[in-house]
N, C-alpha and C positions, 0 to 999 in steps of 0.2 A: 418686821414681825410686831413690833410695837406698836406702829401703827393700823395695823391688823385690829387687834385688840382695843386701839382707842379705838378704832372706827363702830366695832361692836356693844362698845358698851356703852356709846355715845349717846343720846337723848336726839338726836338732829334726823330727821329725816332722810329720805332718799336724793342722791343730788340730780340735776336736773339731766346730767350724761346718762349717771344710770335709766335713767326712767326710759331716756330714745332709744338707749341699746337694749331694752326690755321690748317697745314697744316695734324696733327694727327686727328684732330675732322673730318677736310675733308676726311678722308681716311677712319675712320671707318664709318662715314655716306652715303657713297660711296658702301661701303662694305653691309653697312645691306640692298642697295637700289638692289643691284645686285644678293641678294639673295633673297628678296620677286620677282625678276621679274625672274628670275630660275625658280623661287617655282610656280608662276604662269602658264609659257612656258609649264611644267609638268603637269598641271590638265587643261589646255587648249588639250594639246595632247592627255590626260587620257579621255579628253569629245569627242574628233572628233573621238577616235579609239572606244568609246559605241558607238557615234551615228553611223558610219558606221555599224558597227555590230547590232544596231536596224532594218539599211535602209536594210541589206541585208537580215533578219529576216522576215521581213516584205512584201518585194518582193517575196520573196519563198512563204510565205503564203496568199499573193494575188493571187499567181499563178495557187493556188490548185483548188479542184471542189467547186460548189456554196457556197457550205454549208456542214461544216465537222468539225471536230478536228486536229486539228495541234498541236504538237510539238516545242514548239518555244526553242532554247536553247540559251541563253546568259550569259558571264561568267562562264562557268559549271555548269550552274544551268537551268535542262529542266520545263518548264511550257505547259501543254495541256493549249491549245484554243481554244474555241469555234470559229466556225466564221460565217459569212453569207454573200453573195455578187453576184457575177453578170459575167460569163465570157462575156457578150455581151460590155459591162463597162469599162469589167476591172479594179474590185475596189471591195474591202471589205465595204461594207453597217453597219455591225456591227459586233463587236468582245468583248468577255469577258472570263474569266479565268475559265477554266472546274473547274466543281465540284469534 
């Protein structure tokens, strides 16, 4: 505890351990900050490359006639749809997943 206190009210600067273990702590703290914003870059990209592929899905099957079944396929994986809508419009009114 003594030592405690002379270290504090000592006049001497920092020693030279402390300053690598300041500058280590900095570095890996650094490090795990640059991987969760990576990590995130990656499923930011992973979102905008569905939704494009939703928007484009989606336009195809607006496009079709009033009222029909469509084929929607995203990630390899195909889903019939029902749909209903309007070419005067230009818009699907309502859609829901074939039986």
């Amino acid at each position: 505890m003594k030592r405690c206190f002379k270290k504090l009210s000592s006049d001497q600067g920092e020693s030279l351990l402390e300053t690598l273990v300041a500058i280590m702590i900095i570095a890996v703290t650094s490090t795990i900050l640059l991987m969760y914003i990576r990590s995130a870059a990656a499923i930011n990209n992973q979102a905008t490359d569905a939704f494009a592929l939703f928007s484009s899905e989606m336009i195809r099957a607006e496009s079709r006639i009033p009222e029909g079944t469509s084929t929607v396929i995203m990630n390899g994986v195909s889903i019939d749809v029902n749909y209903s809508g309007s070419i005067s419009d230009e818009a699907i009114h309502a859609y829901w997943r074939a039986p």
